[in-house]
C-alpha positions as CSV (number, residue, x, y, z in Angstrom):
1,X,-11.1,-21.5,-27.0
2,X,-10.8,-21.7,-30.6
3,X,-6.5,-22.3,-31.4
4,X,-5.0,-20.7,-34.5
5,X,-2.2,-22.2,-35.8
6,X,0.5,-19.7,-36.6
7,X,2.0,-20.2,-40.2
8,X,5.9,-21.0,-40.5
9,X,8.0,-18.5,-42.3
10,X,10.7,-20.1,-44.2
11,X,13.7,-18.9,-43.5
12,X,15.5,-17.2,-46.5
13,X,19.3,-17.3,-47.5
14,X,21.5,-15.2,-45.4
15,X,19.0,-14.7,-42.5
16,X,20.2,-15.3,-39.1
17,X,18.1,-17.8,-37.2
18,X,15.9,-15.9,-34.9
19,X,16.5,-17.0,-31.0
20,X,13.8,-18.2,-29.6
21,X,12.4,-15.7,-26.5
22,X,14.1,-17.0,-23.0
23,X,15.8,-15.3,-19.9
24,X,19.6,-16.0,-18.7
25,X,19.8,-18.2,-16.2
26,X,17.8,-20.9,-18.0
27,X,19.3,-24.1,-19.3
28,X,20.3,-24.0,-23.2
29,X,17.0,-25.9,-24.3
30,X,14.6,-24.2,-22.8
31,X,12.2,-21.2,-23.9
32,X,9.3,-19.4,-22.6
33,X,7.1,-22.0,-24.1
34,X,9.0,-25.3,-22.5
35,X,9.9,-23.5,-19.1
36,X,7.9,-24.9,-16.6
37,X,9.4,-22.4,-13.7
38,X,7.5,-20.0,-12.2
39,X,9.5,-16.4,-11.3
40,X,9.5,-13.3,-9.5
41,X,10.6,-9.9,-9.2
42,X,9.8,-6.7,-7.5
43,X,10.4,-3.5,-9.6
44,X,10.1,-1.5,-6.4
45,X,9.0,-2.7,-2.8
46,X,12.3,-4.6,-1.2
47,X,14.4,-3.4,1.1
48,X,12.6,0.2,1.9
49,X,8.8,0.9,2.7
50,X,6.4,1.9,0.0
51,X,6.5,1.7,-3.8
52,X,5.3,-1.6,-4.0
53,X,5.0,-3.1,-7.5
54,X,5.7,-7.1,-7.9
55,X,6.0,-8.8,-11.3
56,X,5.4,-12.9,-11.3
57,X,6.3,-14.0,-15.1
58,X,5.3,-18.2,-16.2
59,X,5.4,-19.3,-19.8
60,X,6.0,-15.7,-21.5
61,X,3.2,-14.1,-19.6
62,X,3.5,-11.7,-16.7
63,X,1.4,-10.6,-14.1
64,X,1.6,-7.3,-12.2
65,X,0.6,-7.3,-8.3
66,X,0.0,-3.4,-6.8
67,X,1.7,-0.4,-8.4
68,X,2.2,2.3,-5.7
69,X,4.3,5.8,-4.7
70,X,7.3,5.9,-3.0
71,X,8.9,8.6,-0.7
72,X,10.5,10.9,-2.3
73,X,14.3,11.2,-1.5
74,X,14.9,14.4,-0.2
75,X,18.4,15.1,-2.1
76,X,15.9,15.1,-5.3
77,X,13.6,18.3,-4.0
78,X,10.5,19.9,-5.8
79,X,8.8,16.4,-6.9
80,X,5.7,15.1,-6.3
81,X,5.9,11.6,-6.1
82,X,8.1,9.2,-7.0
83,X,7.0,5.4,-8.3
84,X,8.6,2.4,-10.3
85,X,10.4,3.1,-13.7
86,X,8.6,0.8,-15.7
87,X,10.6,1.1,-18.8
88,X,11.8,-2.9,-18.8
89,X,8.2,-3.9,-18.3
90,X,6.9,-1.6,-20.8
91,X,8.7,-3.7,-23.6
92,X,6.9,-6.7,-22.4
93,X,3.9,-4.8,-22.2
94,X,1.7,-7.2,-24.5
95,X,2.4,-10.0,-22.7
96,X,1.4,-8.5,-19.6
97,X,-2.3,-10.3,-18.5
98,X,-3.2,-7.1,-15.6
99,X,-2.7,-5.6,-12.4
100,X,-4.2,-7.0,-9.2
101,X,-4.3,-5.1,-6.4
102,X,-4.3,-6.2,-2.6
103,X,-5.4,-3.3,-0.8
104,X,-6.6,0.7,-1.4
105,X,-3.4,1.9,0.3
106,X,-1.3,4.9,-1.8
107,X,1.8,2.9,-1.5
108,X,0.0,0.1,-3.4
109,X,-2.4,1.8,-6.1
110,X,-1.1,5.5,-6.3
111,X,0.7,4.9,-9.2
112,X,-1.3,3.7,-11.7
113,X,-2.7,6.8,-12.4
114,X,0.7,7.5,-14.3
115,X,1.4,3.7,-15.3
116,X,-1.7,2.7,-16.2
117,X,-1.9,4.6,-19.6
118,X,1.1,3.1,-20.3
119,X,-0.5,-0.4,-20.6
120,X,-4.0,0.0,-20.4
121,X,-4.2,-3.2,-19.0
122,X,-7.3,-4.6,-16.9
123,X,-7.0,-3.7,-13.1
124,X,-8.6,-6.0,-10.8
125,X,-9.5,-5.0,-7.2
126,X,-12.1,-4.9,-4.7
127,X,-14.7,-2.6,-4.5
128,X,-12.8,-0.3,-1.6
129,X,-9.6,0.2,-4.1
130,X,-11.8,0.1,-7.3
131,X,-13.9,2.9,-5.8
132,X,-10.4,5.0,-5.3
133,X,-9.2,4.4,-8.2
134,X,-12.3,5.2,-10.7
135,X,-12.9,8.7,-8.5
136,X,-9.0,9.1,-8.8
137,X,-8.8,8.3,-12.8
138,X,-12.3,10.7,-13.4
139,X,-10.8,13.5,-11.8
140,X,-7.4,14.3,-13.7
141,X,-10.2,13.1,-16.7
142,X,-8.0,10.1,-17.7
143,X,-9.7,8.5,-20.8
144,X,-10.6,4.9,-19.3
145,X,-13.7,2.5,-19.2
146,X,-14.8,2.4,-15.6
147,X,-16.5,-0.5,-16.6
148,X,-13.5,-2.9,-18.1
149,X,-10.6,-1.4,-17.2
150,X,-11.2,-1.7,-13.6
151,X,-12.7,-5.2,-12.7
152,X,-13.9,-5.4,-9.3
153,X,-13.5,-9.1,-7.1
154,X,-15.5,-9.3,-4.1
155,X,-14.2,-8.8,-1.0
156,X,-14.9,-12.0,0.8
157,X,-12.9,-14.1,-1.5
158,X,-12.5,-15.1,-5.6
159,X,-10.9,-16.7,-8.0
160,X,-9.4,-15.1,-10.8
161,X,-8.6,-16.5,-14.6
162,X,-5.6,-14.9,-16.0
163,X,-4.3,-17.0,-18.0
164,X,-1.6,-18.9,-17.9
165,X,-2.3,-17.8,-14.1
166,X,-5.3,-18.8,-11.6
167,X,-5.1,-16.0,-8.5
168,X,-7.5,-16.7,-5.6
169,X,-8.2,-13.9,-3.0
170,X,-9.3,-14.3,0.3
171,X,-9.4,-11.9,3.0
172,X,-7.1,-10.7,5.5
173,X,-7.3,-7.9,8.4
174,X,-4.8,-4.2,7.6
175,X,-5.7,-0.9,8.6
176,X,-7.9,-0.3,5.6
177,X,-10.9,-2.7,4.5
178,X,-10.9,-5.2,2.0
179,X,-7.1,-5.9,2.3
180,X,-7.0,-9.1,0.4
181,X,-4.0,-12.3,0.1
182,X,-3.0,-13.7,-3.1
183,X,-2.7,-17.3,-3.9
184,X,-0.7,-17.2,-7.3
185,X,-1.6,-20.7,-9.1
186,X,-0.1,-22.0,-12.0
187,X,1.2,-25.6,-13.1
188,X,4.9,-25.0,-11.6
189,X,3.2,-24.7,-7.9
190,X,1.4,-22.1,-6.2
191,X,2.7,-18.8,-4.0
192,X,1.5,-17.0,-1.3
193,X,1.5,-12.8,-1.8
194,X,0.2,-11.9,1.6
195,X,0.4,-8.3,0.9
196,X,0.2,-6.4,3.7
197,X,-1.4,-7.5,6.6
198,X,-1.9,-8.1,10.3
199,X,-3.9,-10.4,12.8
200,X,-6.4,-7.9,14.8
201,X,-8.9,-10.0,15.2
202,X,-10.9,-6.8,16.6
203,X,-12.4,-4.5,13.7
204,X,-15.7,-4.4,14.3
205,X,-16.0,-2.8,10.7
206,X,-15.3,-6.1,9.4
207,X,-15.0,-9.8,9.2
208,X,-11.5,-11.5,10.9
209,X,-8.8,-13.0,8.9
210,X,-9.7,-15.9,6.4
211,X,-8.0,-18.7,9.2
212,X,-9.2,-21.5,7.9
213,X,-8.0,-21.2,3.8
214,X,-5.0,-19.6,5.3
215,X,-4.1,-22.7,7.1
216,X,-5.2,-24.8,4.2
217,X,-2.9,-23.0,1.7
218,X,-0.5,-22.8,3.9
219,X,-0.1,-26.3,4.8
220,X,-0.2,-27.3,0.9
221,X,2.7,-29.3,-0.2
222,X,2.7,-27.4,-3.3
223,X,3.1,-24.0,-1.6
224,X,6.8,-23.3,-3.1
225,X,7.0,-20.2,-1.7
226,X,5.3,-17.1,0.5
227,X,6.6,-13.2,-0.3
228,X,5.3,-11.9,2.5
229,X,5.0,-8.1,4.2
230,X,8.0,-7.3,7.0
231,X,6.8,-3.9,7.9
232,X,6.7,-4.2,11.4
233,X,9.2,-8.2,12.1
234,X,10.6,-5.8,14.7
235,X,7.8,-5.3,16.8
236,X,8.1,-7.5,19.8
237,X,4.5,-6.3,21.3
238,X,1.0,-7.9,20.2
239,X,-1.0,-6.1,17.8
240,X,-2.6,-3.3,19.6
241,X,-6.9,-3.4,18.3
242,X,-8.8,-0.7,17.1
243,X,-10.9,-1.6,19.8
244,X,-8.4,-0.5,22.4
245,X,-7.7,2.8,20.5
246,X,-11.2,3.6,20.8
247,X,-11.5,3.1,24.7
248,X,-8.3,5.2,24.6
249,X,-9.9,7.9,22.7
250,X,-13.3,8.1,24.8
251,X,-10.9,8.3,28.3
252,X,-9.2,11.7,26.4
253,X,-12.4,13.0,25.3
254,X,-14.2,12.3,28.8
255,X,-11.3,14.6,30.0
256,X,-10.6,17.1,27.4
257,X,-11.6,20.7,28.8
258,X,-12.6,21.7,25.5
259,X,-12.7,20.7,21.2
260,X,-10.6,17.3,20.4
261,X,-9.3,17.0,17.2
262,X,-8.2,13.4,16.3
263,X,-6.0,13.3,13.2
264,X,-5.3,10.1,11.6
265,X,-5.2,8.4,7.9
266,X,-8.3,9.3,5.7
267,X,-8.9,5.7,4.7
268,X,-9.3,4.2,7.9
269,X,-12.4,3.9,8.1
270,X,-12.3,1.6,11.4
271,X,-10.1,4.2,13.0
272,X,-12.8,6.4,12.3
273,X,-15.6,4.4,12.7
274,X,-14.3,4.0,16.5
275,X,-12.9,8.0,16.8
276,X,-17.1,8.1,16.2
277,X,-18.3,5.2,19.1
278,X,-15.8,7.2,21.3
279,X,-17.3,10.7,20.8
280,X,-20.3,9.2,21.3
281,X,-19.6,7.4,24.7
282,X,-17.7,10.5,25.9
283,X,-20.8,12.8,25.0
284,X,-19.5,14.8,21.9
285,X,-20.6,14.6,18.3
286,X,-18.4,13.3,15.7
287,X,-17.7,15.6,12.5
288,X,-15.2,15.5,10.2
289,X,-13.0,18.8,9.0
290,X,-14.4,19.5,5.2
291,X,-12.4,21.3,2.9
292,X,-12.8,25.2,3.1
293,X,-13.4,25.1,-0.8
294,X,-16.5,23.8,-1.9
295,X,-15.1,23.1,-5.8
296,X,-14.4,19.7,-7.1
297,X,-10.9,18.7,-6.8
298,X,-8.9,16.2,-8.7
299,X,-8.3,13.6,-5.5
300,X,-9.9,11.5,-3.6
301,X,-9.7,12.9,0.1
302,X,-11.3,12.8,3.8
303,X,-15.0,13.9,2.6
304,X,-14.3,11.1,-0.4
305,X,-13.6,8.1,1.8
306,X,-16.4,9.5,4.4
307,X,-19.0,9.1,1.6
308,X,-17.3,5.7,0.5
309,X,-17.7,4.1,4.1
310,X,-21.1,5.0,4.2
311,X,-22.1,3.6,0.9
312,X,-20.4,0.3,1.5
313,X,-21.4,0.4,4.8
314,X,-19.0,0.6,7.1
315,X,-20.2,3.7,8.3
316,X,-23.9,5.2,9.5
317,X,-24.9,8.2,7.7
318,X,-25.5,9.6,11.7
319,X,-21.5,8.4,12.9
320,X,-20.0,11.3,12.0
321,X,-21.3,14.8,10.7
322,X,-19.7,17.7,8.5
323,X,-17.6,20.2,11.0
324,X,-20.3,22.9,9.4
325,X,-23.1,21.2,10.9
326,X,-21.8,21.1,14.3
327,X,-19.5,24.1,14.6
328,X,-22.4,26.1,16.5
329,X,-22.2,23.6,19.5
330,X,-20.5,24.0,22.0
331,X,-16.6,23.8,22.2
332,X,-17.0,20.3,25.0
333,X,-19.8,18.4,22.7
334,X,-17.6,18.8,19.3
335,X,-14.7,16.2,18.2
336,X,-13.2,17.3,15.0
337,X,-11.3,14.1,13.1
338,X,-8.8,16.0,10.3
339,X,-5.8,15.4,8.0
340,X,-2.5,16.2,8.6
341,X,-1.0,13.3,10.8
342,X,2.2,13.5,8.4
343,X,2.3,17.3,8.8
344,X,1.3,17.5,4.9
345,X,1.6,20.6,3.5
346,X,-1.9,21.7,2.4
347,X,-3.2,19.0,5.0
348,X,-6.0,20.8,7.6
349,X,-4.2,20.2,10.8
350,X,-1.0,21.6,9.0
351,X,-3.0,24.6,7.9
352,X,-4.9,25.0,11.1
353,X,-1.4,25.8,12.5
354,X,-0.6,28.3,10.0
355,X,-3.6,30.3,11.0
356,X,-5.0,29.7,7.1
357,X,-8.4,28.1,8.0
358,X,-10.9,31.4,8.2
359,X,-13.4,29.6,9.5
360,X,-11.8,27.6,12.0
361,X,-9.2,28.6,14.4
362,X,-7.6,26.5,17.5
363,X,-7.7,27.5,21.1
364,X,-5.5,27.3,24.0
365,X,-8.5,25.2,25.4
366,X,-8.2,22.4,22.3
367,X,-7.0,19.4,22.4
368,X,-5.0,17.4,19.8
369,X,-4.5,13.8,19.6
370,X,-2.3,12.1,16.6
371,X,-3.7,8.8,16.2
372,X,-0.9,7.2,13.6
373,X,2.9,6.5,13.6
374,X,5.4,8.8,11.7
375,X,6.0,7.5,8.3
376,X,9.5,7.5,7.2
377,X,10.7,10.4,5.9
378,X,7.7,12.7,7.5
379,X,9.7,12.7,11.1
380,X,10.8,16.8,10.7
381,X,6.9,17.7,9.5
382,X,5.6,16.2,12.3
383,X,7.9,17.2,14.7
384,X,6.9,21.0,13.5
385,X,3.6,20.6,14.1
386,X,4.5,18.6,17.7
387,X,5.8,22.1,19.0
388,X,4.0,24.6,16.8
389,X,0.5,23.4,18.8
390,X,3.0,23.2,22.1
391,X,3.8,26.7,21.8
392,X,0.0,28.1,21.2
393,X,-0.3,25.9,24.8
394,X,-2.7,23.3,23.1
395,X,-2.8,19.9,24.6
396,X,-1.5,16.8,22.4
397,X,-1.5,13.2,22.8
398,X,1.1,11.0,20.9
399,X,2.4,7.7,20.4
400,X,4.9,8.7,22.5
401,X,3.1,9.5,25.5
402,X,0.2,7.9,25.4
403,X,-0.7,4.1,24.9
404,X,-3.1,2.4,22.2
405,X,-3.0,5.7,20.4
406,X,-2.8,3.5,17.2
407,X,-3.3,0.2,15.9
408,X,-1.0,-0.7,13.3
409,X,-1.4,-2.3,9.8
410,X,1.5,-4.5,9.9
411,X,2.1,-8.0,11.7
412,X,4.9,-7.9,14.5
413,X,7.0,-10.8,15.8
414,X,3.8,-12.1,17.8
415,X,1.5,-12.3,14.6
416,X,4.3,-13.2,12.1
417,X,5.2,-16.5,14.4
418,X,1.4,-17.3,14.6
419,X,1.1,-16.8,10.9
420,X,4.2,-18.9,10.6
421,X,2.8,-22.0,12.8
422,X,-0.2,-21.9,10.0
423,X,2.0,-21.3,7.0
424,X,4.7,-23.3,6.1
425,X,6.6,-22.3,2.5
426,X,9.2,-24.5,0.4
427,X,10.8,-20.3,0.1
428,X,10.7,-17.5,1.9
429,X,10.9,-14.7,0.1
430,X,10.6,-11.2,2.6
431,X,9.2,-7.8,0.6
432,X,7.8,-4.9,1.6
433,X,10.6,-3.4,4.6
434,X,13.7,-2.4,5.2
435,X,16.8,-5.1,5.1
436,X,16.5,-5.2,8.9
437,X,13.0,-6.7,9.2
438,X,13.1,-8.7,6.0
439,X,15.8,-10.8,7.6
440,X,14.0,-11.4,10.9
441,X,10.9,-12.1,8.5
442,X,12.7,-14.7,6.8
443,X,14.2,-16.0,10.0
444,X,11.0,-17.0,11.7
445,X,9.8,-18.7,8.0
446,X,12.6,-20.7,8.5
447,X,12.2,-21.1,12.3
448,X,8.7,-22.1,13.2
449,X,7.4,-22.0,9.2
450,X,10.4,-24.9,8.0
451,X,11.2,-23.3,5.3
452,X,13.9,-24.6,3.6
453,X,15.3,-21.4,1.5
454,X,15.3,-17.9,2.5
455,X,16.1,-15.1,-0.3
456,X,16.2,-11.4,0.7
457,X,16.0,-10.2,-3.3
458,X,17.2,-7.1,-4.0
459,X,14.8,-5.1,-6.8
460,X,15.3,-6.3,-10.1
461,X,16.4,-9.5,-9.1
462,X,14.1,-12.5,-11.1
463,X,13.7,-15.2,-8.6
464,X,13.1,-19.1,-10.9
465,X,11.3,-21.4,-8.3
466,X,10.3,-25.0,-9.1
467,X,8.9,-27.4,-6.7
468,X,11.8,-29.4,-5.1
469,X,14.3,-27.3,-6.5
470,X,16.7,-24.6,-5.2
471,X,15.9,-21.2,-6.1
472,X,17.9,-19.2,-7.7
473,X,18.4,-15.8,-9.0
474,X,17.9,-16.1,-13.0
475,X,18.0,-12.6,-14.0
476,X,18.8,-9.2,-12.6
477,X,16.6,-5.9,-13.9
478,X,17.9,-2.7,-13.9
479,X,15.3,-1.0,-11.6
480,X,15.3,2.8,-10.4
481,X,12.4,5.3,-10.2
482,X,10.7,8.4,-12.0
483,X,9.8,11.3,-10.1
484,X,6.5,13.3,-11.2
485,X,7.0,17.4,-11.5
486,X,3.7,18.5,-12.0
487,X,3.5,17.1,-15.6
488,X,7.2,15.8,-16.3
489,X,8.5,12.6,-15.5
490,X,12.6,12.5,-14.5
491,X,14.3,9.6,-14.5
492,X,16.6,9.0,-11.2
493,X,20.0,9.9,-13.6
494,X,18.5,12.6,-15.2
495,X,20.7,15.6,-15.6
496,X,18.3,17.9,-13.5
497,X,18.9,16.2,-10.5
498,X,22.9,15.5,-11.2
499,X,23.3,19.3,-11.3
500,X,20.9,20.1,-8.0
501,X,23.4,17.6,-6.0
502,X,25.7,19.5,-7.2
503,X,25.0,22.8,-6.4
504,X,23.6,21.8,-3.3
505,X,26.9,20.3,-2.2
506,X,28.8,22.9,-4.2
507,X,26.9,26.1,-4.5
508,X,26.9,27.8,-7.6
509,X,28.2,31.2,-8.6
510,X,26.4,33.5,-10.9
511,X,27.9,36.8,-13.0
């Protein structure tokens, strides 16, 4: 690398000397170039589920890991989605070296469609996620380079150069493929981003967990700290496997007088890769529900990720079928897999309901079988669906009446202390849950990991580590959201939502 040296401007009479670039909370001599401390901060992603976007920052230069949706607040009303405000990053925006992304999950990459532009930054990601994003970015015609913009890592493992950073990948098991763990390197010590993750060591879709380099970053002496995912800390019960949900799913189909229709998450392609081996075993053909209209749309949906699993090959062409290819069997051979486990609005299962599917219409003799938990915030949907299909005297099967239904993305307690036996951090640093579970996260680092510090952050707060050293907050970020309606962006104090607060608490009067 050829080194320019940058010509000194001699200061004239009368000009105030310019302060050289640094961040409270370091010591009076030091700048960006001279600070050998490594730091992080989540714009969105601690303390509540979803939105995750994490910002690491060494010498001046700052690194961007997943940018995703939140859930929308429902005192807001009519948004669409709701992600980071990224207005403190965005004045940084030249030092910023890219976004890596861990895993092809909405809550992870479904906001760069609307950051993105703002940086036009390279995005690095494996071939699962890159494949999302490049169908997402060409259908709302967003003017990128599929080629450059989005760099794709493989799957298995890499090592990135961004300088001043060197980020290795390696792979870890979630409840979509290709979910991958960051090890952040720079001269100031090494952290581990697990993302999201969990040990079910039974996806036949895919390899296991990368054990062995998780043990051998994990037993590092330089490993200052691990941010690691506390979905799930709660959970006292080992990881159910996709493997168990599939025995689970043949036993109803075996039984079912009539269709089943398994709804579940579109990207999960083990969940239905084994919703396919248990039609199969159970004597049915496996189809998914297609969209009633044949046009293009700008998302990437259910027929989308279908086609994606087969070319990567984590489906057979011959698993599972159109619905339109199968619909003239009869009503035992057919299993249907659908949207609409969150009781979206324009979802299938959710429309089924409505009696707005012409060419498909459920039947007393049909059975229904949710195979996902409830996210946050989608309890009152579901629950409307839960007793619309009870009252048309259709069958259902739930998490909460039926066992190994679903196998979660998320480590609980039994996974998190096995992790923890492996992985043994200077810091703890819990992300990605609510306050709850990142304490009993950070508990167990300190328990059976050793860790010396735990730091529940708050967003916004920039977290200086140094190897030996105490951490300490250095900086706190004003951080809040933007909502999306339809093509404006509001700010969470905008006046819009001020005065629908108040007429919703109010009223309003009108002459």
């Amino acid at each position: 690398m050829v080194k320019v040296r940058e010509k000194k401007e001699t200061p004239k009479k009368g000009d105030k000397p310019k302060t050289p670039k640094s961040i409270r909370g370091m010591n009076k001599h030091e700048t960006d170039a001279n600070d050998d401390k490594i730091y992080f901060m989540a714009l969105g992603g601690l303390e509540h589920i979803g939105q995750n976007m994490y910002v690491y920052k060494y010498r001046g230069k700052y690194l961007v890991v997943d940018c995703g949706m939140g859930f929308l607040d429902e005192e807001i009303g009519a948004g669409d989605v709701q992600y980071c405000d990224t207005t403190w990053l965005e004045k940084r925006k030249k030092d910023v070296v890219g976004f890596i992304i861990t895993h092809g999950h909405e809550d992870h990459i479904g906001a760069l469609k609307y950051i993105w532009p703002k940086f036009r930054k390279p995005i690095y990601a494996t071939r699962f996620p890159a494949e999302i994003l490049r169908r997402t970015f060409a259908g709302i015609e967003m003017d990128f380079n599929p080629k450059t913009d989005i760099v794709e890592f493989d799957h298995n493992g890499a090592t990135l150069d961004l300088d001043p950073f060197e980020v290795e990948t390696f792979h870890v098991t979630h409840s979509v493929p290709e979910a991958q763990m960051l090890i952040i390197k720079t001269p100031a010590g090494k952290i581990l981003h697990t993302g999201d993750w969990t040990f079910n060591d039974d996806i036949p879709i895919e390899a296991p967990t990368n054990f062995a380099r998780l043990a051998e970053i994990g037993s590092d002496p330089m490993l200052l700290a691990c941010m690691c995912d506390s979905t799930n800390s709660s959970r006292q019960t080992k990881q159910v496997t996709e493997t168990q949900v599939r025995e689970t799913l043949t036993e109803i189909m075996k039984n079912a007088p009539g269709r089943v229709f398994v709804t579940g998450y579109s990207r999960s392609l083990a969940r239905i890769k084994m919703f396919a081996e248990a039609a199969r075993a159970a004597g049915r053909v496996a189809a998914i529900k297609e969209r009633s209209n044949p046009n293009p749309v700008p998302y990437v949906g259910l027929p989308e990720f279908r086609e994606m699993g087969i070319q990567f090959g984590y489906l057979n062409k011959d698993d599972v079928y159109l619905h339109s290819e199968i619909k003239d069997l009869p009503a035992e051979k057919q299993a249907i897999f659908l949207t609409g486990s969150q009781g979206e609005k324009f979802a299938m299962l959710t429309r089924l309901c409505h009696g707005q599917v012409k060419e498909l219409k459920l039947q007393p003799t049909d059975t229904v079988v949710f195979s996902a938990i409830i996210i946050p915030g989608r309890e009152q949907d579901v629950s409307y669906l839960y007793n619309k299909l009870a009252r048309m005297g259709i069958k259902t099967h739930t998490i909460f009446d039926t066992d190994n239904l679903h196998a979660s993305g998320h480590a609980g307690r039994p996974e998190l202390e096995r992790f923890y036996d492996m992985v043994h951090p200077q810091v703890s640093v819990p992300m990605h849950g609510d306050y709850i579970n990142e304490m009993l996260n950070g508990k167990m680092a300190m328990e059976r990991g050793g860790a010396k510090h735990m730091m529940v952050l708050h967003n916004g707060e920039m977290l200086a580590l140094s190897d030996g050293n105490e951490p300490y907050v250095a900086e706190t970020i004003e951080t809040s959201y933007v909502v999306m309606e339809g093509e404006t962006e509001r700010s969470a104090n905008d006046q819009v939502y001020k005065n629908r607060k108040k007429i919703a608490a109010n009223g309003a009067v009108f002459v």
